[in-house]
TORDREN-179707 format. One line per 2 residues: number of its first residue (from 1); their letters; for each residue x, y negated, z negated of C-alpha. Coordinates in pm, whole numbers, always signed. Example, Ala and Ser with C-alpha at 12.3 -4.5 7.8 and 13.67 -1.06 7.14 Angstrom:
2
1> as> +1230:+450:-780 ~ +1367:+106:-714
***
This chain:
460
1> xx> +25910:-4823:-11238 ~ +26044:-5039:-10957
3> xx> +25936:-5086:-10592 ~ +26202:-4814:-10472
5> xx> +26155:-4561:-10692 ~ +25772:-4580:-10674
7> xx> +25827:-4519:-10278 ~ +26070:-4215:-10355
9> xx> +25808:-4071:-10558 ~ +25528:-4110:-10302
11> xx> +25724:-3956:-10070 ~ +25808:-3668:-10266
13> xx> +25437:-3634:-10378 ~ +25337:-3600:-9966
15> xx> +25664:-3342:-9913 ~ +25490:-3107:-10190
17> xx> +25108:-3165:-10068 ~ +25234:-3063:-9661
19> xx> +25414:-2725:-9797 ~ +25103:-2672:-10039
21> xx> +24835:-2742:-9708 ~ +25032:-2505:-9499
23> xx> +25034:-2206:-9760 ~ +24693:-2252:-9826
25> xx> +24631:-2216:-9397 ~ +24782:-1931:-9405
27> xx> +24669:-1762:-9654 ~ +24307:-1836:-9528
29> xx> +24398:-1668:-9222 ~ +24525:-1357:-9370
31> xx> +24233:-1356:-9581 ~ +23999:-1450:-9289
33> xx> +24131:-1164:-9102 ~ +24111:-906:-9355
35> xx> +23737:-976:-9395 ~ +23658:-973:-9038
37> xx> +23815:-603:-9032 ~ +23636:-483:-9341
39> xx> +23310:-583:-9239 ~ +23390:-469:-8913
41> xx> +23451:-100:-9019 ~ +23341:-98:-9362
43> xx> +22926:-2:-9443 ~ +22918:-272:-9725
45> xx> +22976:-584:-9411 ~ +22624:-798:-9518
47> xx> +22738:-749:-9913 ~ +23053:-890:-9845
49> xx> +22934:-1189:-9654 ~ +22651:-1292:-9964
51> xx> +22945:-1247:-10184 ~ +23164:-1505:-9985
53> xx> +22892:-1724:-9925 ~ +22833:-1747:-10332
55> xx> +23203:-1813:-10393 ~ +23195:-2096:-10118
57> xx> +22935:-2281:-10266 ~ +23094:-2247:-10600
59> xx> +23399:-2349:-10510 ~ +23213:-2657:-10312
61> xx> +23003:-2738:-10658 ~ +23376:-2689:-10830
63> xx> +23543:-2979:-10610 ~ +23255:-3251:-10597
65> xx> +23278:-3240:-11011 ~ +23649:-3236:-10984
67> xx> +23667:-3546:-10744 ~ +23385:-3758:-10925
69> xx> +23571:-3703:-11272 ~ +23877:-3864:-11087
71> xx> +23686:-4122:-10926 ~ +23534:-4249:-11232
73> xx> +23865:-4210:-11479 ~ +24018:-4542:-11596
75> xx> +24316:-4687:-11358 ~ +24677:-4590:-11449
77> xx> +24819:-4866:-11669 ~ +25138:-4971:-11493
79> xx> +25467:-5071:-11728 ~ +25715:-5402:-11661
81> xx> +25543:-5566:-11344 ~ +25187:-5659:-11286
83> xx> +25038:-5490:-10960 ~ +24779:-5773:-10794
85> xx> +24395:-5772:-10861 ~ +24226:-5725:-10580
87> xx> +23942:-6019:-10689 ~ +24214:-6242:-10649
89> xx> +24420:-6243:-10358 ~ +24711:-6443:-10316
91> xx> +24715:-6784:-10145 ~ +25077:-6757:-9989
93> xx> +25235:-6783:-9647 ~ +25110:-6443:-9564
95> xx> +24753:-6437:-9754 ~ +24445:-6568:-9663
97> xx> +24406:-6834:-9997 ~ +24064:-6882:-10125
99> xx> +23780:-7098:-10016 ~ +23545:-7346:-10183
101> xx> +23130:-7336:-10153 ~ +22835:-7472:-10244
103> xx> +22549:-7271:-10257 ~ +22186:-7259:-10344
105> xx> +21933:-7004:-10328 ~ +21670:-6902:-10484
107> xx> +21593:-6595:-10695 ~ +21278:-6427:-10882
109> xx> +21201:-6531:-11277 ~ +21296:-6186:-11378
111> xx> +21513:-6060:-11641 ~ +21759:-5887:-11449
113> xx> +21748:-6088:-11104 ~ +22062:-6360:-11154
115> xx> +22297:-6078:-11296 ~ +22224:-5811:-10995
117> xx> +22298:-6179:-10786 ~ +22638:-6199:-11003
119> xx> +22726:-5851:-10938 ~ +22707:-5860:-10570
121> xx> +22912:-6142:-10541 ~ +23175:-5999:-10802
123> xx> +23191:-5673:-10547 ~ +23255:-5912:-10312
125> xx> +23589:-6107:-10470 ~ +23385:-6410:-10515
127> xx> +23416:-6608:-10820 ~ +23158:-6751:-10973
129> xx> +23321:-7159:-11146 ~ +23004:-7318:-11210
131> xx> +22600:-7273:-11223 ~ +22310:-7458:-11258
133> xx> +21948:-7344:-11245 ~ +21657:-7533:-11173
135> xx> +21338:-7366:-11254 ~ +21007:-7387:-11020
137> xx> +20685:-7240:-11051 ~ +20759:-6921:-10784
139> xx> +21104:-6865:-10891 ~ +21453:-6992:-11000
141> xx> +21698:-7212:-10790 ~ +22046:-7126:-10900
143> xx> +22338:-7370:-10755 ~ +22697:-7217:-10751
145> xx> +23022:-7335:-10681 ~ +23177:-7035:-10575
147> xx> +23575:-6950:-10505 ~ +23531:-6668:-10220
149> xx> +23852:-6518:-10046 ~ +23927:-6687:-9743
151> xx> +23878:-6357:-9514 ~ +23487:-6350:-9631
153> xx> +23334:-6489:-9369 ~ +23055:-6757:-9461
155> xx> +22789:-6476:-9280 ~ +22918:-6201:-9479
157> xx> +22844:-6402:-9818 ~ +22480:-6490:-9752
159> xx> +22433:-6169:-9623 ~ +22553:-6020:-9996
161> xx> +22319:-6327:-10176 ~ +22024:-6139:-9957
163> xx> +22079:-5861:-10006 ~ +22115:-5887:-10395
165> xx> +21773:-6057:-10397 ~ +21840:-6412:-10349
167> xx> +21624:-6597:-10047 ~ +21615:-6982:-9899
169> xx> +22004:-6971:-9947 ~ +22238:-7270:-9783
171> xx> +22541:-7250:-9811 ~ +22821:-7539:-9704
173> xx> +23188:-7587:-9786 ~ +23303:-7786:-10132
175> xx> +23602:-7954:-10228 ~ +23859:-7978:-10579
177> xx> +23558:-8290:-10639 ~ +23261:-8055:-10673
179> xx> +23459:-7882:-10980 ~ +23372:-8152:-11255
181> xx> +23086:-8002:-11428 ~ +22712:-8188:-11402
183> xx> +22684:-8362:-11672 ~ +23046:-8593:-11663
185> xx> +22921:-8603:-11268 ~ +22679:-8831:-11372
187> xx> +22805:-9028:-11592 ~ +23075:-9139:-11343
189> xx> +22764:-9160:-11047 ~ +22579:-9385:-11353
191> xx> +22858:-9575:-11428 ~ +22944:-9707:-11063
193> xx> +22574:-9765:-10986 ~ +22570:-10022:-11313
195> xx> +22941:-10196:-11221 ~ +22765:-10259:-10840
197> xx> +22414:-10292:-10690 ~ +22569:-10207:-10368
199> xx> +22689:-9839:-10491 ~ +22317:-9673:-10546
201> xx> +22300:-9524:-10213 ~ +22623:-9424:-10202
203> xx> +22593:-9193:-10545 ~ +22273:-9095:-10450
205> xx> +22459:-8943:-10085 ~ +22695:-8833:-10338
207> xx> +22467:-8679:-10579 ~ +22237:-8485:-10330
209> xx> +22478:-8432:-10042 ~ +22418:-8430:-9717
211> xx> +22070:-8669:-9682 ~ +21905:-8982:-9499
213> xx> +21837:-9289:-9732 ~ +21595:-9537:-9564
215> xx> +21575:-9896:-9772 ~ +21274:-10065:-9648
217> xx> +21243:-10464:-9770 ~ +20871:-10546:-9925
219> xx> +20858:-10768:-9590 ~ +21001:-10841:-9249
221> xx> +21180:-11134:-9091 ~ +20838:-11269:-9004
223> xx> +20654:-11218:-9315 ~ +20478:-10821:-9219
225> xx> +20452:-10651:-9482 ~ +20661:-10347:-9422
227> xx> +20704:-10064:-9733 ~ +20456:-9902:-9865
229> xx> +20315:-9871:-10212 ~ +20484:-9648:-10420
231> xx> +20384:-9527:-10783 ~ +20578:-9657:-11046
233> xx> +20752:-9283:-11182 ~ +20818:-9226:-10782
235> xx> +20693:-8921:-10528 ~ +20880:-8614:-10496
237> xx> +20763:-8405:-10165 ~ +20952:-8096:-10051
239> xx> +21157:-8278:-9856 ~ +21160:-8612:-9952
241> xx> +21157:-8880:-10250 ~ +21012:-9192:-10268
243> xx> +21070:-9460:-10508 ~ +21004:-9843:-10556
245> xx> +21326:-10008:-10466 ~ +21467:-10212:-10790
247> xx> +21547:-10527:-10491 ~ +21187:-10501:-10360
249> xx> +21039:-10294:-10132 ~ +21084:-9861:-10111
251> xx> +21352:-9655:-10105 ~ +21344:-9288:-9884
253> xx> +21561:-9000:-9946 ~ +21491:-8710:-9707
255> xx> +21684:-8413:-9666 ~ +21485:-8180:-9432
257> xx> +21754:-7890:-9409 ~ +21736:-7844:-9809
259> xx> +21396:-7885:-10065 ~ +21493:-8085:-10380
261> xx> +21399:-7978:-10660 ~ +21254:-8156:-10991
263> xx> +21624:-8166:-11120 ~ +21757:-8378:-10858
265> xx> +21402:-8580:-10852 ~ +21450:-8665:-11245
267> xx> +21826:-8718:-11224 ~ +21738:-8974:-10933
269> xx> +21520:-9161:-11076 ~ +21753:-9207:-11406
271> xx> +22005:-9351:-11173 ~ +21713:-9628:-10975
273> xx> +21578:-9712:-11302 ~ +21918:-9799:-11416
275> xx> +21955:-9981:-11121 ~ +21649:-10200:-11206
277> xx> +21741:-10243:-11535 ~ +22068:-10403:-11459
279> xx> +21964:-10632:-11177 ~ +22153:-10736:-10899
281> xx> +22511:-10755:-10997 ~ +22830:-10815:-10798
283> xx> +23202:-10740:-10932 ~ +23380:-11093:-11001
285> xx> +23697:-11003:-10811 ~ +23850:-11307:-10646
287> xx> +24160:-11303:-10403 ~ +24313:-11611:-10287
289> xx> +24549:-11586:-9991 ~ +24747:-11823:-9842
291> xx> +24737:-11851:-9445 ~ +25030:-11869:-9200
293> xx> +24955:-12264:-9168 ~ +24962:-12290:-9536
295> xx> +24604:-12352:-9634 ~ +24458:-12081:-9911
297> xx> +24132:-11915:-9895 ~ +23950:-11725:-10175
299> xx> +23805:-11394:-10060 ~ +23548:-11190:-10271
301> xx> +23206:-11022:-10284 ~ +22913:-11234:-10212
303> xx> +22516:-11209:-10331 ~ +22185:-11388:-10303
305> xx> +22309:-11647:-10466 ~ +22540:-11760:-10172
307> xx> +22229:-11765:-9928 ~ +22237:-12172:-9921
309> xx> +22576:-12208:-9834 ~ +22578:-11907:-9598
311> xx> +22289:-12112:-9398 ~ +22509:-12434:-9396
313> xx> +22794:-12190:-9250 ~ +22561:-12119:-8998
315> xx> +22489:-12512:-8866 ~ +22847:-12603:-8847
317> xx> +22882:-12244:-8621 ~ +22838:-12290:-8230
319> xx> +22566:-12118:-8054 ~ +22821:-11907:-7923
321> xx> +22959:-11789:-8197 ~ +22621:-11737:-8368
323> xx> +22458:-11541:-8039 ~ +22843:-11304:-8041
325> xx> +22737:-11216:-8386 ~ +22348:-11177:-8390
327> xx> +22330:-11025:-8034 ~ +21973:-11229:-8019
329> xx> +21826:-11536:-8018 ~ +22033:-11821:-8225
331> xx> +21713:-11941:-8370 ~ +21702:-11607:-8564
333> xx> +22024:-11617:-8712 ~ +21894:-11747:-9089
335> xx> +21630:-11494:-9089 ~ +21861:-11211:-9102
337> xx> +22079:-11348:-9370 ~ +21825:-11283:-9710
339> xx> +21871:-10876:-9555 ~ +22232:-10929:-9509
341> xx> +22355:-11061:-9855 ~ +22121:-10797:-10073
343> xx> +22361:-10556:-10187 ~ +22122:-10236:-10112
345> xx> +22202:-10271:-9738 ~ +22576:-10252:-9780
347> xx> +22842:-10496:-9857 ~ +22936:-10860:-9756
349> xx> +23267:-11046:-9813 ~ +23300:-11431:-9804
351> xx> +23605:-11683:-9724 ~ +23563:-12005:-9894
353> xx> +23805:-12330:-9881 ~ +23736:-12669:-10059
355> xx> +23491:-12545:-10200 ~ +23273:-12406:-9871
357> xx> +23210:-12089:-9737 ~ +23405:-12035:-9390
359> xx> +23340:-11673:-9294 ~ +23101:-11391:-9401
361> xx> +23201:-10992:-9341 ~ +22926:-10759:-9330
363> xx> +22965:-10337:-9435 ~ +22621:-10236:-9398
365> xx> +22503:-9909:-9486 ~ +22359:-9714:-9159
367> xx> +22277:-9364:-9232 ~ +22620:-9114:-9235
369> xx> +22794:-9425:-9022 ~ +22850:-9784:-9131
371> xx> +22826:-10071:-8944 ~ +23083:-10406:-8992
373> xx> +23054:-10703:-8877 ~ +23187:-11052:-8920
375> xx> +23161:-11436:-8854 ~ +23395:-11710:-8875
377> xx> +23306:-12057:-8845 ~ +23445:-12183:-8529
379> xx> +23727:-12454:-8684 ~ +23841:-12138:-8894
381> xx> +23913:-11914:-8579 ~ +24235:-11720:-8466
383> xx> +24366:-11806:-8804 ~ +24357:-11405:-8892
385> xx> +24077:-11467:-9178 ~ +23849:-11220:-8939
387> xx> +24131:-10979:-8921 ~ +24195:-11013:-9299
389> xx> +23822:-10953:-9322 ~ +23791:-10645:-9090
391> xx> +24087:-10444:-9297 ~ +23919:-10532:-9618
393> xx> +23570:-10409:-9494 ~ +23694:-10081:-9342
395> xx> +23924:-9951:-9694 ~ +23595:-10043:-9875
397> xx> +23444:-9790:-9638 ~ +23752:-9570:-9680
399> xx> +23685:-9546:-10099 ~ +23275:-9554:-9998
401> xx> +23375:-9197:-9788 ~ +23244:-9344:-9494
403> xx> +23304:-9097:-9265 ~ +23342:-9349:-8930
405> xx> +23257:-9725:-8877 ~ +23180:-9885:-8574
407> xx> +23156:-10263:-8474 ~ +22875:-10381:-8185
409> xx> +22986:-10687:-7994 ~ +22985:-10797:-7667
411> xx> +23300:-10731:-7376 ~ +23389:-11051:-7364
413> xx> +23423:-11084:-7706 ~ +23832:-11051:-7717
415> xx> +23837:-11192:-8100 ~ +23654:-10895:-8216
417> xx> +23836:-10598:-8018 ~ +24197:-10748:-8093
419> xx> +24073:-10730:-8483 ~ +23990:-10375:-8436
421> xx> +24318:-10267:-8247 ~ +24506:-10449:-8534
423> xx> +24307:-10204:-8782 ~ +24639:-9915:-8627
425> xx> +24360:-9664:-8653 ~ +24256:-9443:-8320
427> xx> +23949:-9602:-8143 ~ +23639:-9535:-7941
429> xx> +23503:-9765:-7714 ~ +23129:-9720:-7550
431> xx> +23037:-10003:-7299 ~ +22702:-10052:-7156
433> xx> +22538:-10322:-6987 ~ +22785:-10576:-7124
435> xx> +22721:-10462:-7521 ~ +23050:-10322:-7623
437> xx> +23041:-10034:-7962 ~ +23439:-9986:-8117
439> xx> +23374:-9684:-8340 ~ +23658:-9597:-8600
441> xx> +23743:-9335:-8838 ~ +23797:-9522:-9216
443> xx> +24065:-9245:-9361 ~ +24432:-9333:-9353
445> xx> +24373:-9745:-9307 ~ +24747:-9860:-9385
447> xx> +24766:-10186:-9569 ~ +24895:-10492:-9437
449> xx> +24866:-10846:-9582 ~ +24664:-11114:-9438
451> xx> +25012:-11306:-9354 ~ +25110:-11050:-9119
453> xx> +24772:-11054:-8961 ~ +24862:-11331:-8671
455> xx> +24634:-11163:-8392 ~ +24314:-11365:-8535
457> xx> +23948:-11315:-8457 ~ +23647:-11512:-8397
459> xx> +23285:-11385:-8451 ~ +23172:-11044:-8359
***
């Protein structure tokens, strides 16, 4: 049957329920007034008026069993074209698509409880792609990733989870990513942690989503001890994990607007033992460049192991230089390198030539932003090996899905802020009391070699 034929037929169908409605008024009038008359001048008026009142009920009892056989009888099975299911609506110009979430709540360990859950979302349109459960003591946390129409507001949907039984739910949006199921998820988490020390916190943001990770050395600068003693298989609180950190020192995970669970705990703690086991490990990539004067430099990922030659960096540097890139006292410059160089802090690029190192670049971890920062050894300045440098740091926070980086120098440092304007991404600047923050967005970086990059920088 096609589209106009179908609306012919409707049409037709109303035309024949109108004349049928209007007969039937009538008719109930005439009738209507012939019983007012008889039971006006008749003697048998209260017999008549039980009588109708028996046939109105049964013809009442008659139409509720005709309408609920109707209601429940299969749906007509429709020839040629397919006619839309409503649990899937369409994604065009027009429709409202379909939306990705996360969501975790928790439901009582009762037979029964996770299929009335199922049910209620199914009456909603919302399909269920993946599940995991993670049993406690007082219940069962079920994870989804749901595919809910876009019209179902994210209100409406936690209001259904309640309502269906489930309680503690949080809900946030997911993307295409969250559809690879758990298990090949961490394998790829397990497999970047072992290629680089520097990736653990990253998969562990990764792994438990939105959360704070707090690295805290064995010691400070001056030799204070600083972490405390953790147990060996780690703490899990309701809120937080602790573990010893595989570099020395703890490492914090909190997440106060979600409890983990033992199932995040254990997979955790497979990924930091791994990370122990390996040991600090850096990826041998080397890049040599070749300046605009002509002279080559070798960029690539630097460790402890460069410590010595990082501190000889720092006595051919100027006290300038050092106290634009430290923001303190020059005397504490080598102090902060050891923190600097470990790879659970972030990451750190080196220049060498003839065999030296000639700048250091610095992506350290802070929280949901990172911080970069560089220094060039004063011969080596406005030669573009800072602005080479910057570009590299900030698409290694691009692949990290750093969300926004930001660079603290000082005003007057012009080096620095013409290295971040030759970055071509949109800028924030925040000045106060002569201490200048750039703040960036990492998405989008376009790529540009470090011949083209004739600005040049000093230290920042």
């Amino acid at each position: 049957m096609t589209e106009a034929s179908s609306a012919r037929s409707a049409r037709r169908h109303h035309w024949r329920r109108e004349v049928v409605e209007l007969a039937a008024l009538f008719t109930a009038v005439a009738v209507a007034d012939a019983a007012a008359n008889t039971i006006a001048h008749g003697p048998s008026g209260p017999a008549l008026l039980c009588a109708a009142a028996v046939a109105l009920v049964a013809t009442a009892a008659f139409h509720v069993w005709w309408s609920r056989r109707h209601e429940n009888a299969p749906p007509p099975t429709h020839t040629g074209a397919t006619a839309p299911s409503p649990a899937a609506p369409a994604s065009g110009a027009g429709g409202q698509g379909t939306v990705l979430w996360r969501m975790r709540t928790t439901v009582r360990d009762e037979p029964g409880s996770l299929a009335a859950l199922c049910a209620a979302l199914a009456a909603q349109h919302v399909d269920i792609l993946s599940l995991q459960t993670h049993p406690l003591s007082e219940g069962t946390v079920d994870e989804f990733l749901l595919r809910a129409p876009g019209s179902l507001a994210p209100r409406e949907l936690t209001r259904t989870v309640a309502g269906a039984g489930g309680t503690h739910s949080w809900l946030e949006r997911a993307d295409t990513h969250d559809l690879v199921d758990a298990p090949t998820r961490m394998l790829g988490l397990a497999t970047r942690t072992a290629l680089d020390s520097a990736e653990l916190p990253l998969v562990l943001r990764q792994l438990l989503g939105r959360c704070t990770i707090h690295s805290v050395p064995a010691r400070s600068l001056t030799g204070r001890p600083l972490a405390e003693e953790v147990p060996a298989e780690g703490v899990l609180e309701e809120h937080a994990m602790r573990f010893r950190d595989p570099s020395g020192g703890s490492l914090t995970i909190e997440r106060p607007q979600l409890p983990f669970t033992p199932t995040e705990f254990a997979r955790v703690r497979a990924l930091v033992e791994l990370d122990a086991r390996l040991g600090r490990r850096v990826p041998p990539r080397r890049d040599v460049l070749t300046l605009p004067e002509g002279d080559e430099i070798t960029v690539r990922r630097a460790d402890a192991s460069d410590l010595a030659a990082a501190r000889e960096m720092h006595d051919r540097c100027s006290s300038r230089t050092l106290a634009l890139r430290y923001h303190g006292p020059v005397g504490d410059a080598d102090r902060y390198l050891e923190h600097l160089l470990s790879p659970r802090f972030g990451r750190t690029l080196v220049v060498e030539t003839s065999g030296r190192l000639v700048a250091l670049g610095h992506l350290l971890w802070d929280g949901d932003e990172t911080e970069v920062a560089l220094l060039v050894e004063d011969v080596w300045q406005q030669r573009g090996i800072g602005a080479e440098l910057l570009r590299r740091l900030v698409e290694m926070a691009a692949e990290a899905g750093c969300e926004s980086v930001y660079a603290i120098t000082q005003a007057s440092n012009t080096g620095m802020v013409a290295a971040m304007r030759g970055l071509g991404l949109p800028l924030d600047y925040q000045i106060e009391e002569g201490t200048l923050v750039i703040t960036t967005r990492p998405a989008g970086v376009p790529a540009r070699s470090v011949g083209a990059a004739q600005d040049g920088t000093g230290s920042s």
